[in-house]
Backbone bond lengths (Angstrom), bond angles and torsions (degrees), N, CA, C in turn:
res aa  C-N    CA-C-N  psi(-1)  N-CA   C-N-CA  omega(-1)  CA-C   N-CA-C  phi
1 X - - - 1.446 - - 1.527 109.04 -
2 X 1.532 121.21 146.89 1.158 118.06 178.67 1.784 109.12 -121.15
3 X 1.572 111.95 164.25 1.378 104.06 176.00 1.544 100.38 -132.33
4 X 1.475 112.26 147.68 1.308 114.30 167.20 1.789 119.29 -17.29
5 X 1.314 87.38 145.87 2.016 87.21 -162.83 1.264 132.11 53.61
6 X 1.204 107.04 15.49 1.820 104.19 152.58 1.319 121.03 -62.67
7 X 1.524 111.76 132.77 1.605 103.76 154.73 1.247 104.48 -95.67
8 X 1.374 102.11 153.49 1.721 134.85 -172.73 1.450 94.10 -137.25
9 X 1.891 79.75 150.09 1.440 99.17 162.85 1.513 115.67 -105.84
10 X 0.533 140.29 116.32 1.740 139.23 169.89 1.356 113.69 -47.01
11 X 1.060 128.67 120.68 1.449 127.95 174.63 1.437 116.43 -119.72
12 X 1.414 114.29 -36.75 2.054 115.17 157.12 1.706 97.26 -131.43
13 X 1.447 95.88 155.05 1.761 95.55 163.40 1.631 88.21 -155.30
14 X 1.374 112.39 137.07 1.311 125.68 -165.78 1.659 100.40 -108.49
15 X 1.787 125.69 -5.12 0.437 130.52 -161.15 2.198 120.78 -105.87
16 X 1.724 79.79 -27.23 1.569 109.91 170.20 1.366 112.33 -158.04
17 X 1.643 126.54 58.23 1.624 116.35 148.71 1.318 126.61 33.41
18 X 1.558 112.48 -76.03 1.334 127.97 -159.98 1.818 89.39 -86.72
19 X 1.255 153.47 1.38 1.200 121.99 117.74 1.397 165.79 -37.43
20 X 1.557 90.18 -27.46 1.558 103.18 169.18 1.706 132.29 -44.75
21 X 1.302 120.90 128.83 1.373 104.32 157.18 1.725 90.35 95.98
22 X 1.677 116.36 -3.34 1.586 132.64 -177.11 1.218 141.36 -88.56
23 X 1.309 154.38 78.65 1.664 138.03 -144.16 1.613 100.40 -85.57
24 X 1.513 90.83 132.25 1.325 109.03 171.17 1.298 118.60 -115.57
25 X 1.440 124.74 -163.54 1.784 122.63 173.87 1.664 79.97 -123.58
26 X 1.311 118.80 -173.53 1.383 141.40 -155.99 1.842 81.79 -148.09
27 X 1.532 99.50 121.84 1.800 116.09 -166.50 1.682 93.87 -116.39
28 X 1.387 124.92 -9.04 1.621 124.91 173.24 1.394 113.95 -78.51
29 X 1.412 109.66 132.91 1.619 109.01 -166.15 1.422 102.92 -90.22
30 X 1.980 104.29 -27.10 1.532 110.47 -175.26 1.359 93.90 -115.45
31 X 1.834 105.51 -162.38 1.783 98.81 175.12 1.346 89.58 -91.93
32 X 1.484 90.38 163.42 1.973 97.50 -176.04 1.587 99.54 -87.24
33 X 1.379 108.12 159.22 1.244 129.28 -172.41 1.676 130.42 -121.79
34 X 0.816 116.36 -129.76 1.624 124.14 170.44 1.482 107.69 -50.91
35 X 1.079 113.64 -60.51 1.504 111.22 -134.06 1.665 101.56 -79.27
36 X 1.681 96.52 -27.75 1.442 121.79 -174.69 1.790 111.52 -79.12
37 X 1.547 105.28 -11.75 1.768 108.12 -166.68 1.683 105.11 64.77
38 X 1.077 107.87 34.76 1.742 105.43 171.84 1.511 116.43 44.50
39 X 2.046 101.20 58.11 1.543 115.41 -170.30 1.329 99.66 -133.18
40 X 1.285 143.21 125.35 1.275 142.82 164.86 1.625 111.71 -74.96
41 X 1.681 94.97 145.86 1.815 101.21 -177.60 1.023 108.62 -106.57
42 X 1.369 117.23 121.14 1.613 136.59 -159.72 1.635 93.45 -117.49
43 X 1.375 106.31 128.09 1.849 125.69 170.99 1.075 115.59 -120.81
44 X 1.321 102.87 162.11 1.784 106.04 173.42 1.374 123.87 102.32
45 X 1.574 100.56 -5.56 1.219 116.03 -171.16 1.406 112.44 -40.71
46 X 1.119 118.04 -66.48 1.464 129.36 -144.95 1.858 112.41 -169.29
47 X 0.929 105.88 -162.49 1.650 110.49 -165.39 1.528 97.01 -101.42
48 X 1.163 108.04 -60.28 1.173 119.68 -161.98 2.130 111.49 -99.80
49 X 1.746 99.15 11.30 1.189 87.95 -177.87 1.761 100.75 -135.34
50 X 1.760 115.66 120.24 1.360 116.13 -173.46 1.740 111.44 -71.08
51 X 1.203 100.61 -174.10 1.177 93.62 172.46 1.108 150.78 -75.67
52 X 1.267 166.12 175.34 2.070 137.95 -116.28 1.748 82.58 179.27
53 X 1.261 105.14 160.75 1.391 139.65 -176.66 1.633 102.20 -118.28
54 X 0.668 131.36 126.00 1.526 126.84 164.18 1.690 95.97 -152.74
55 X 1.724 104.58 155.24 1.061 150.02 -173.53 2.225 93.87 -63.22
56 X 0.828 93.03 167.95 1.745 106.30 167.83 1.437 111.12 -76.11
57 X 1.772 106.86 -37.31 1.523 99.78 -160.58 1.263 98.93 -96.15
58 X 1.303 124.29 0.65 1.644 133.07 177.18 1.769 103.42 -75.97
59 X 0.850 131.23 -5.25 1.073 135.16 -157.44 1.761 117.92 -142.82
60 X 1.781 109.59 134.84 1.351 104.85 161.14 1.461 122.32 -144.28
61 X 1.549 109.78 160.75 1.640 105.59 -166.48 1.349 97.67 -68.73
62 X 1.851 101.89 128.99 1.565 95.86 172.44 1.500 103.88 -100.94
């Protein structure tokens, strides 16, 4: 489980590719739900990359 302001590492994102292999923060205050398909929104990525949806298992605490 993650909480707002985690950094993560990205390990798949089906949602943006060019995330992979990327550290983000974790921008969900709760766990995501419905609306999200049960994907947390990870920022910070990068310059040129907004923020991404990824799965739980797409992801690890870095």
């Amino acid at each position: 489980m993650f909480e707002a302001g985690d950094k993560v590492l990205i390990v798949a994102c089906a949602d943006d590719p060019r995330a992979v292999g990327k550290t983000g923060r974790i921008v969900d205050e709760v766990a995501p739900g419905a609306l999200t398909e049960g994907r947390w929104t990870v920022n910070r990525i990068g310059l040129l990359i907004g923020p991404v949806l990824c799965h739980g298992h797409e992801l690890q605490k870095a």
